[in-house]
C-alpha positions in Angstrom: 0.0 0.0 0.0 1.3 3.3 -1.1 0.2 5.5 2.2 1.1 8.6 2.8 2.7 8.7 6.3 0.6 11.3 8.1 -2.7 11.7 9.8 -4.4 11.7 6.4 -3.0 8.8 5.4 -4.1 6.7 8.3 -7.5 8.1 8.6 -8.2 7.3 4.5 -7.3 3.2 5.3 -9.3 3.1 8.4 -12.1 5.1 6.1 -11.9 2.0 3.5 -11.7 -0.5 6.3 -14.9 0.6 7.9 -16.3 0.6 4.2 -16.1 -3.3 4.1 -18.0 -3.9 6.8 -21.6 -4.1 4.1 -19.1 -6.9 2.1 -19.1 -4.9 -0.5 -14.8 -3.9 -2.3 -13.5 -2.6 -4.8 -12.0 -5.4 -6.5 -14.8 -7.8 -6.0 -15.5 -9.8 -9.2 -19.0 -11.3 -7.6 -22.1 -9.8 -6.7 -22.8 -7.9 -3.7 -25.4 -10.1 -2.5 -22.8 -13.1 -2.5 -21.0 -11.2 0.3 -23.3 -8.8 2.1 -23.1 -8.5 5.6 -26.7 -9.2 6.5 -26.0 -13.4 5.6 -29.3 -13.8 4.3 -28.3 -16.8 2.7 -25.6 -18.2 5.0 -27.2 -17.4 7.8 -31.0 -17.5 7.3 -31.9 -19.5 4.3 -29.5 -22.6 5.2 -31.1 -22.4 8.8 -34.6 -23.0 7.6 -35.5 -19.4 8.5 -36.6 -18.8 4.5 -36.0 -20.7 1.1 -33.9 -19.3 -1.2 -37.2 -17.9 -3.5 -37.8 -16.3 -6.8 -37.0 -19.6 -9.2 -34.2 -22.1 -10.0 -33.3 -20.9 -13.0 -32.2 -17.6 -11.3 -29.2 -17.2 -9.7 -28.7 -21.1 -9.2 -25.6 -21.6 -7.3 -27.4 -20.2 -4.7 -29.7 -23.2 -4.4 -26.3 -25.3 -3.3 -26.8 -23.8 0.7 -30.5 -24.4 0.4 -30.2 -28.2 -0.2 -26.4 -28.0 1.7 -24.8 -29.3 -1.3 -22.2 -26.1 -1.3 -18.7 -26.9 -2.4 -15.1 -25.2 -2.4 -15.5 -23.5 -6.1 -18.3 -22.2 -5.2 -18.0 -18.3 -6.1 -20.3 -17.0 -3.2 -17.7 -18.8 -0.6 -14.6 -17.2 -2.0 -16.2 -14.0 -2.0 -17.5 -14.2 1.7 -13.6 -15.0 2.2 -12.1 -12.2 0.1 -13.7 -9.4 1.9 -13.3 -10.5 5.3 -9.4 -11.2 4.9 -9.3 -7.9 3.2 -10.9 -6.0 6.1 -8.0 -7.9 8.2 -5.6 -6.5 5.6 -6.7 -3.0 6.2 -7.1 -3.0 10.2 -3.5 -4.1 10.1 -2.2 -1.8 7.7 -3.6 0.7 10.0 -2.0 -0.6 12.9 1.6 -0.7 11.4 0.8 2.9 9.5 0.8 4.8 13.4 4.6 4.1 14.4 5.4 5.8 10.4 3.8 8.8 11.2 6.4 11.3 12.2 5.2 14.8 10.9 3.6 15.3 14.5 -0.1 14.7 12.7 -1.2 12.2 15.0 -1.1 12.1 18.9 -0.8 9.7 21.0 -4.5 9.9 22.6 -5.7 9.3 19.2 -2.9 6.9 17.9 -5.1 4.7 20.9 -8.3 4.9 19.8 -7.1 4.9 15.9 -5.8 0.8 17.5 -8.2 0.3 19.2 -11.1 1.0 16.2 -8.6 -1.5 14.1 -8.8 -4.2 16.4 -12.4 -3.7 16.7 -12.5 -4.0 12.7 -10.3 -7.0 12.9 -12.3 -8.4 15.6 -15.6 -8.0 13.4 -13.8 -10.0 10.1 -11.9 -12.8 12.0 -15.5 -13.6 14.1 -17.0 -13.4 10.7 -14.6 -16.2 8.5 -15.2 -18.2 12.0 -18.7 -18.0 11.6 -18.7 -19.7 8.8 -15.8 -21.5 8.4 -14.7 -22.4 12.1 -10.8 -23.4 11.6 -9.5 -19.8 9.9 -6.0 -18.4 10.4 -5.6 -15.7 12.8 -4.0 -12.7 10.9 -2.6 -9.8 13.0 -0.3 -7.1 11.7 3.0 -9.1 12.4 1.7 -11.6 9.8 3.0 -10.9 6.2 1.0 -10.0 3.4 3.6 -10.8 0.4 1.1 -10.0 -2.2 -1.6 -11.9 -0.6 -1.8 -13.9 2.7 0.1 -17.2 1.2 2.0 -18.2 5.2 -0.8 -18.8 6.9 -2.5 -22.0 8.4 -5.6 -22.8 10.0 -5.0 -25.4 13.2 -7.8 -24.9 14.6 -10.3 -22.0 16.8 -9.2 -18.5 17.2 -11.5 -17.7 19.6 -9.1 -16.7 22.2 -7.6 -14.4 19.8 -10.9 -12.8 18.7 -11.4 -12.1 22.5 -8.2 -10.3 23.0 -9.1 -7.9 19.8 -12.4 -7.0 21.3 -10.7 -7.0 25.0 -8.3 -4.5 24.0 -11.1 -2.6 21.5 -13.5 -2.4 24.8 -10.9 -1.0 27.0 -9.6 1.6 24.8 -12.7 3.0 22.9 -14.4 6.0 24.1 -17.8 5.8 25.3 -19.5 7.8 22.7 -18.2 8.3 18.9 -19.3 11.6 16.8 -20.1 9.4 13.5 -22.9 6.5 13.5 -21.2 3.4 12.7 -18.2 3.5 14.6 -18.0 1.4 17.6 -17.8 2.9 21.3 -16.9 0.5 24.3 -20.1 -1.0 24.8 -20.4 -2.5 20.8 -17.1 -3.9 21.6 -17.8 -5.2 25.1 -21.1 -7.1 23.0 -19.2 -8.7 20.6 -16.5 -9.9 22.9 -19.9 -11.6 24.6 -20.4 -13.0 21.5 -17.4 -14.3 21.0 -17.3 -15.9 24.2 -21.0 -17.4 23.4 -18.9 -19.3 20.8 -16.4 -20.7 22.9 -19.0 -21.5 25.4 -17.4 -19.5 28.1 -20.9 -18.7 30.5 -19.6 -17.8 33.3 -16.8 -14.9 31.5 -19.8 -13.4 29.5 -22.4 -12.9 32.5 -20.4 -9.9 34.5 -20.1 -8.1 30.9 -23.8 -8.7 29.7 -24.9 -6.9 33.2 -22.8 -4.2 32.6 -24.2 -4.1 28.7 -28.0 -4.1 30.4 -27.3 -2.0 33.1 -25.2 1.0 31.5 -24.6 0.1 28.0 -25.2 3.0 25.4 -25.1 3.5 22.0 -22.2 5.1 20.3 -24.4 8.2 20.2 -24.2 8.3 23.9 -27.9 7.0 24.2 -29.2 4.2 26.9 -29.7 0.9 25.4 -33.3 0.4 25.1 -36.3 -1.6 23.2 -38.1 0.1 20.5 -40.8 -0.7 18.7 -40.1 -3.9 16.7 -40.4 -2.2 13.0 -38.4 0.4 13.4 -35.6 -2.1 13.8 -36.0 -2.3 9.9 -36.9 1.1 8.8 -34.5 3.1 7.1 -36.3 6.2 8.6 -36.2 5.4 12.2 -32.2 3.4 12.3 -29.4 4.1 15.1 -32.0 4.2 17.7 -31.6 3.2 20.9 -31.7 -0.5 20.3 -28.7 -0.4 17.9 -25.4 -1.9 19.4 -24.0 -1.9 16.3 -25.0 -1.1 13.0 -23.8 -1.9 9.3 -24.4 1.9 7.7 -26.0 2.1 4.6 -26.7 5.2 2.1 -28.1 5.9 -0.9 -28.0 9.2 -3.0 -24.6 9.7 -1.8 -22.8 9.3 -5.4 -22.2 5.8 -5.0 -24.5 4.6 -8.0 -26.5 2.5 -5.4 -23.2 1.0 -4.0 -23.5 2.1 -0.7 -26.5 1.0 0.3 -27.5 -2.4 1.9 -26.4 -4.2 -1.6 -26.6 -7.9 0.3 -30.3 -7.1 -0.1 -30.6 -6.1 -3.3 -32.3 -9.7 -4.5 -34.8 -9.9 -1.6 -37.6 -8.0 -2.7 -41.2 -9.2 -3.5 -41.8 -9.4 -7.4 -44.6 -7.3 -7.3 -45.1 -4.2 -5.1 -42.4 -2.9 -3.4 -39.5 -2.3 -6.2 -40.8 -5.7 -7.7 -37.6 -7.4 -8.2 -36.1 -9.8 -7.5 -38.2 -12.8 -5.3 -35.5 -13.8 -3.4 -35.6 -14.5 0.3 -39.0 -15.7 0.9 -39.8 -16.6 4.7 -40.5 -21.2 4.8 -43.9 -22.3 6.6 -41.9 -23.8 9.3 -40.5 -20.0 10.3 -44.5 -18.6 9.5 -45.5 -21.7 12.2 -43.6 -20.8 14.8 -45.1 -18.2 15.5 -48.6 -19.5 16.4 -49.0 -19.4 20.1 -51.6 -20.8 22.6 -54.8 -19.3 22.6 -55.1 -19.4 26.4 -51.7 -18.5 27.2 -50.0 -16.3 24.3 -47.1 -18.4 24.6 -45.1 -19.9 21.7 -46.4 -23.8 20.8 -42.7 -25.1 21.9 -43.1 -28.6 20.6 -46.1 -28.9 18.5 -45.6 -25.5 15.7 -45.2 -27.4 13.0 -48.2 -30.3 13.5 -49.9 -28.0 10.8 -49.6 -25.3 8.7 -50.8 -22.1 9.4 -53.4 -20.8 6.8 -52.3 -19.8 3.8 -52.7 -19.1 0.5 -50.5 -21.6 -1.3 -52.4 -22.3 -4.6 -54.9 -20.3 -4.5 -55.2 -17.8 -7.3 -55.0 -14.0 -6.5 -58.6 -14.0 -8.1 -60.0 -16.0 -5.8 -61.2 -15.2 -2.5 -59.1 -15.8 0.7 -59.1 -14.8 4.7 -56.5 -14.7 6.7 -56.2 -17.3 9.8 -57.9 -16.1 12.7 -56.0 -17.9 15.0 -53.7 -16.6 17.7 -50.5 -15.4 16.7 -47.4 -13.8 17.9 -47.2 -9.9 16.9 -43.7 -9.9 15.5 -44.8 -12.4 12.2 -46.4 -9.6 10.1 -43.2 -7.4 10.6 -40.9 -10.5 9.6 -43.2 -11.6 6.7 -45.4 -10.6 4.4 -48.7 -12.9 3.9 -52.0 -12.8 2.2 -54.4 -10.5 3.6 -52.4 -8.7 6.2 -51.2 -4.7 5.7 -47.8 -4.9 4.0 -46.3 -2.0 5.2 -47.7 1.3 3.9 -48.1 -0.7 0.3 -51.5 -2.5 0.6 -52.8 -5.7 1.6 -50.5 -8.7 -0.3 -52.1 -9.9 -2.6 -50.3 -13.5 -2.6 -49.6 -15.3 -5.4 -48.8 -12.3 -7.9 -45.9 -11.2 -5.7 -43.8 -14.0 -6.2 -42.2 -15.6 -8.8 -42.5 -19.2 -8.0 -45.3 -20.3 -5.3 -45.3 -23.4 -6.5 -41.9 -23.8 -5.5 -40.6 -21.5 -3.1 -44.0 -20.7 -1.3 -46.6 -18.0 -0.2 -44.5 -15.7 1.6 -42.4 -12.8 1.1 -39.4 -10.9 3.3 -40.2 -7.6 4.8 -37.2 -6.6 6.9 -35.1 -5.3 4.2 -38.2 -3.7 2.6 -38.5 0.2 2.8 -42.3 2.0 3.2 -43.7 3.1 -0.1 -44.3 6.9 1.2 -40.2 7.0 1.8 -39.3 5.9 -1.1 -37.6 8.5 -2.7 -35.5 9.4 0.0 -34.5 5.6 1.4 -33.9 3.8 -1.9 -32.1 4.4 -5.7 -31.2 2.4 -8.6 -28.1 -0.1 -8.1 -25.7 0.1 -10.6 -28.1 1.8 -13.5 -30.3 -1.8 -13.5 -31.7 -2.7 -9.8 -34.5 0.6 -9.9 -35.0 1.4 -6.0 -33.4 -2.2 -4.7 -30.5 -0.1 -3.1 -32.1 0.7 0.0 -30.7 2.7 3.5 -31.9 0.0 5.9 -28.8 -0.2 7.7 -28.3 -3.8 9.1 -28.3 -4.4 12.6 -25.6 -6.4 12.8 -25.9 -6.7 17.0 -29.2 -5.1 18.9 -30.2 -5.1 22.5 -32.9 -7.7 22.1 -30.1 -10.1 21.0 -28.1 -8.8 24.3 -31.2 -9.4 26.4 -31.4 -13.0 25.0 -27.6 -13.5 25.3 -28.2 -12.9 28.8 -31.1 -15.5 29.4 -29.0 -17.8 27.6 -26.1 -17.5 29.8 -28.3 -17.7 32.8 -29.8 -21.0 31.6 -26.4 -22.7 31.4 -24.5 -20.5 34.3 -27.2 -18.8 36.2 -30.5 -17.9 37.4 -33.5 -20.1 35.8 -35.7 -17.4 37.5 -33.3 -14.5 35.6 -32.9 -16.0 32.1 -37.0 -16.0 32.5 -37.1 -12.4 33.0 -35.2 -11.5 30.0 -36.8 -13.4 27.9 -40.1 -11.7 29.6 -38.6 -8.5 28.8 -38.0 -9.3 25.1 -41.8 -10.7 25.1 -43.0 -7.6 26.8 -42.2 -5.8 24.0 -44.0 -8.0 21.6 -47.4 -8.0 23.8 -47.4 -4.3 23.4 -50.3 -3.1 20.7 -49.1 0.0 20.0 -46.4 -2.2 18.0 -48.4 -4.2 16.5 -49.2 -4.1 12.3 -52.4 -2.3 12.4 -55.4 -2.3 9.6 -55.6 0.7 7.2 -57.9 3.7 7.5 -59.0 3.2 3.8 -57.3 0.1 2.4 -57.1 1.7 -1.5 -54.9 4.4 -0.1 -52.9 2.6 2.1 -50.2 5.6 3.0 -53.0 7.2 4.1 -52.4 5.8 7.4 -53.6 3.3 10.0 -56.1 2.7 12.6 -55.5 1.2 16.0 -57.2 -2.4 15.1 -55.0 -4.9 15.0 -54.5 -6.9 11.8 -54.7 -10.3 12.9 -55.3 -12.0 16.2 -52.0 -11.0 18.1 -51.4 -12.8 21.3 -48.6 -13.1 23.5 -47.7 -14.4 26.7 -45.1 -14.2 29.2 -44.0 -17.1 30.9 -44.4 -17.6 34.3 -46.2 -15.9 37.0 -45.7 -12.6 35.4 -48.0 -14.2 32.7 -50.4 -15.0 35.2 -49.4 -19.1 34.5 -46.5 -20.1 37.6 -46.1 -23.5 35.9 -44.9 -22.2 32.4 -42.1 -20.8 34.2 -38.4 -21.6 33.6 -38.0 -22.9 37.6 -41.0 -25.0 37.1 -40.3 -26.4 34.1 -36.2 -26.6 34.6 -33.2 -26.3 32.4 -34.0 -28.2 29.4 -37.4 -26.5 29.1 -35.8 -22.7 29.7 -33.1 -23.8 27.3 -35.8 -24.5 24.8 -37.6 -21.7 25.6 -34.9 -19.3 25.2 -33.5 -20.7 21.8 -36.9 -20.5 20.2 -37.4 -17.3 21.6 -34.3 -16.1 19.5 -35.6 -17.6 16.4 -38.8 -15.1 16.6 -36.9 -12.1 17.8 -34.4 -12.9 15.1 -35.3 -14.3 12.5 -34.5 -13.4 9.2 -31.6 -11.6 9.9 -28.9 -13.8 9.1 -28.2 -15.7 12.8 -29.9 -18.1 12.7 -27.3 -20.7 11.3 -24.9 -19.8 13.5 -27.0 -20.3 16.6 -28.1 -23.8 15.8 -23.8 -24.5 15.1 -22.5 -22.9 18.6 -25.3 -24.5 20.4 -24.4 -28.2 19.0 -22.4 -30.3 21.4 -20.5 -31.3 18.1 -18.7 -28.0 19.1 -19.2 -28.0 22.8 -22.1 -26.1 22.8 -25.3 -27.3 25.4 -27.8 -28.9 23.5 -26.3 -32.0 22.5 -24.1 -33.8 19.7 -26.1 -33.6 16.5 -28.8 -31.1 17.4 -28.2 -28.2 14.0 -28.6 -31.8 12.1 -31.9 -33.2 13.2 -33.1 -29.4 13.6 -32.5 -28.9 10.1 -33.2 -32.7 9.0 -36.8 -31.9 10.8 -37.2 -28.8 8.9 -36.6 -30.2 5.1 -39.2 -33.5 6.1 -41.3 -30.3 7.0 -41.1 -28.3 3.9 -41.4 -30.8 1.7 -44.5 -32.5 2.9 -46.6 -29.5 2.5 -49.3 -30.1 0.3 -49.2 -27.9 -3.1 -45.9 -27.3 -2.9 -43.0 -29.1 -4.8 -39.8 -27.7 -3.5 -37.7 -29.2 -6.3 -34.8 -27.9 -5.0 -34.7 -29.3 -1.2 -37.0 -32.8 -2.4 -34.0 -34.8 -1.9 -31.5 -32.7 0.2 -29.9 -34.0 3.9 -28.1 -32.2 6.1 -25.1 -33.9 6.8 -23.9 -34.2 10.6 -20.1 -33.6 11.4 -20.1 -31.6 7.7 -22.6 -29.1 7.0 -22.2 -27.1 10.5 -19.3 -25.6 8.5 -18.8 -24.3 5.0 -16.0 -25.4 2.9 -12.6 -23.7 2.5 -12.9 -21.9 -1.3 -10.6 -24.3 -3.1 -8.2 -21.3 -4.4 -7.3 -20.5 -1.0 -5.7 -23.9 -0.3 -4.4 -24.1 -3.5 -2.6 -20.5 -3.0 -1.4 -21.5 0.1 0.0 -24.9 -1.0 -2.3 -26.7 1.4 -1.1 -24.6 4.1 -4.6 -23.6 5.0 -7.1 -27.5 5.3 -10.4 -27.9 3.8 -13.2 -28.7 6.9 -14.1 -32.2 7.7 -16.3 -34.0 4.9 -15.3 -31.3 1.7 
């Protein structure tokens, strides 16, 4: 790298290294949507949240995660790679820029935080390649570059070393930051949690998750708080008090569309909003678990998937259809869109003619990475002269307090309080119970920006467990650790779903890796799931008819193939590849 050896210079790589963090470089041969930060696909779709949608003759490698048949070539792997060992590159090129600077441009004070933002970055990419890939090389500015990381191996975790980054990052960072999108202490004190969720270490993350709850803020010096559940995906309300840390995205910034949330740029219905591209589209298993009990509001643990919840699949738009009455948990119509039900501020979905492929991908459509119809113009713009208003501002939430919250009730299941983990699961719940959060009907549903009424849209009902839902025996204590274990993983999978975690929650929970819940558990989860899917009746999910998830293989990606070969089989392919 040709820097210049002053302030300028340093500031301009840490610039480009926060730019990475979407997965979008300069250099990058693939499209954005094969490395976006939001892992729709790597985390979501291969988790069972959502199939891969709009058809299989359209971007078709993609259907390889969906039936777990992904292999080393595969383009969408070596570009998930490429951008995380190039945000590595940069945080260390930062790092070994400071000691060069001699013109008196940089001070010591900010020479700190300058590290300590660069350890954060580096942090962020290593957790990501170990995400997905589990046995990557840890890369830190003593490790030569020689024209591309070639001396390397991978022997194993590196989640020690991931928790020093975010150790030193914590202690170093300021409490507040002047731009959104850089991290203060508390975004690195939650990832260092997360980290340590991954190495199982309980009883390390619990002291730091009270401190997160207790006095965490965001970077714009604001308490960490819950807001109402949409405006976690509306580009008009981001940064607010629930983001811990969030991926910035723009548009109408000069970038030709590049800057915005360009992982997204597929996952829009076919009709309505944008009406490109299909992709994304939420499975029935996901849409079932959010029934709950009529009596009790609570989340059918065991039984969500006995049945489908009603739907339109194979029903023509011409033909009438009513949404299920039934009881249902609140935070479904903000995750997906379904026939009947207020879609945003564009109308009722109609069903079948928002989709490309019912038949095989199913009635429902993604709505997190949607923008409202009445912002339009100010919170989306054309990608790259072809994808008219698929570039969108919704920033992704990369980590939010409801996932701290949950974080918390986890680590009180295994290390903990039954009673405590209960209570913040509550608190995430309580949330959801409220009905001024709720999806509402329209005042007059042929002008649907013309605003809403306060009835609800559906039959929202939920619970909280315990005695503070009025029911003693649903309660963690009552029902011990197994059942709040349970409890608190399912929980996660409604709070959320559809934003790429999904994957990696079913991996670190698997005793496979010493996680909790047992030896083979992310295979017969997602085993369960595809006899699911497939069995529903009109459906014929051609891609997934046949497709097995295969234990001690598929709870990792492979190794791209070039990256082996570059480093002369320095670096090992995973087990079963």
């Amino acid at each position: 790298m040709n820097t210049p050896a002053n302030k300028t210079g340093v500031d301009n790589l840490l610039l480009y290294d926060y730019s990475l963090l979407d997965g979008v470089y300069a250099t990058q041969t693939t499209p954005s949507w094969e490395s976006g930060a939001d892992n729709w696909l790597y985390g979501s779709v291969a988790a069972g949240d959502a199939h891969r949608g709009s058809n299989v003759t359209d971007q078709t490698d993609g259907v390889f995660f969906e039936n777990y048949r992904v292999t080393a070539a595969e383009s969408w792997m070596l570009a998930k790679w490429e951008v995380n060992i190039l945000g590595i590159r940069y945080a260390n090129a930062v790092i070994n820029e400071l000691p060069l600077v001699k013109d008196g441009s940089v001070s010591g004070a900010y020479a700190a935080e300058v590290t300590a933002e660069a350890r954060f970055l580096r942090g962020f990419y290593e957790l990501e390649l170990a995400k997905l890939w589990r046995n990557v090389p840890y890369i830190d500015q003593t490790t030569p570059y020689n024209n591309g990381y070639t001396d390397i191996t991978n022997p194993g975790t590196i989640w020690t070393n991931i928790e020093t980054d975010f150790t030193a990052a914590m202690n170093a960072l300021p409490n507040t930051q002047a731009t959104p999108g850089r991290p203060n202490k508390y975004a690195a004190e939650a990832f260092l949690v997360k980290t340590l969720l991954f190495d199982h270490k309980y009883t390390q993350a619990k002291p730091l998750l009270t401190d997160l709850i207790n006095n965490g803020t965001t970077s714009s010096g604001v308490k960490y708080g819950l807001v109402p559940y949409a405006n976690n995906f509306n580009p008009s309300t981001k940064n607010g008090p629930e983001g811990v840390f969030v991926i910035e995205a723009y548009v109408h910034d000069g970038s030709n569309g590049v800057d915005g949330n360009s992982g997204d740029i597929l996952n829009f219905p076919t009709g309505g909003p944008a009406t490109c591209c299909g992709f994304f589209q939420p499975s029935f298993s996901f849409v079932n678990a959010f029934k709950t009990d009529p009596v009790t509001g609570l989340p059918l643990l065991d039984t969500y998937n006995n049945d489908d919840f009603k739907n339109d699949e194979g029903i023509a738009a011409t033909a009438p259809f009513t949404p299920s009455a039934a009881t249902v948990d609140s935070r479904l119509d903000w995750s997906v869109g379904r026939r009947g039900i207020p879609y945003l501020d564009w109308g009722l979905m109609p069903g079948i003619t928002w989709m490309s492929d019912q038949v095989g991908e199913g009635p429902y459509v993604n709505t997190k990475s949607v923008y409202y119809q009445a912002a339009q113009a100010t919170t989306s713009e054309t990608y790259q002269g072809w994808a008219v208003n698929q570039s969108t501002s919704n920033s992704y939430n990369a980590i939010r307090f409801a996932d701290v919250l949950l974080w918390a009730a986890e680590v009180e299941v295994e290390a903990g309080s039954l009673q405590n983990a209960e209570n913040y699961v509550n608190m995430v719940r309580t949330r959801a119970a409220d009905p001024t959060g709720w999806v509402h009907s329209y005042v007059d549903p042929s002008n649907p920006m013309g605003g809403f009424t306060t009835t609800p849209a559906a039959n929202y009902k939920v619970g909280l467990y315990g005695t503070a839902g009025g029911n003693p025996a649903t309660g963690f204590t009552a029902g011990g650790q197994a059942y709040a274990r349970k409890a608190v993983y399912f929980e996660r999978m409604l709070e959320l779903g559809m934003e790429g975690h999904r994957f990696f929650d079913l991996q670190r929970w698997d005793g496979l890796f010493g996680g909790p819940a047992g030896t083979g558990f992310m295979a017969n989860t997602i085993n369960a799931y595809l006899a699911h899917e497939t069995s529903v009746p009109n459906t014929h999910f051609a891609t997934i008819l046949d497709a097995k998830f295969v234990q001690g293989k598929n709870e990792l990606y492979p190794i791209p193939q070039s990256v082996i070969t570059a480093t002369q089989g320095k670096i090992k392919q995973n087990p079963g590849y």
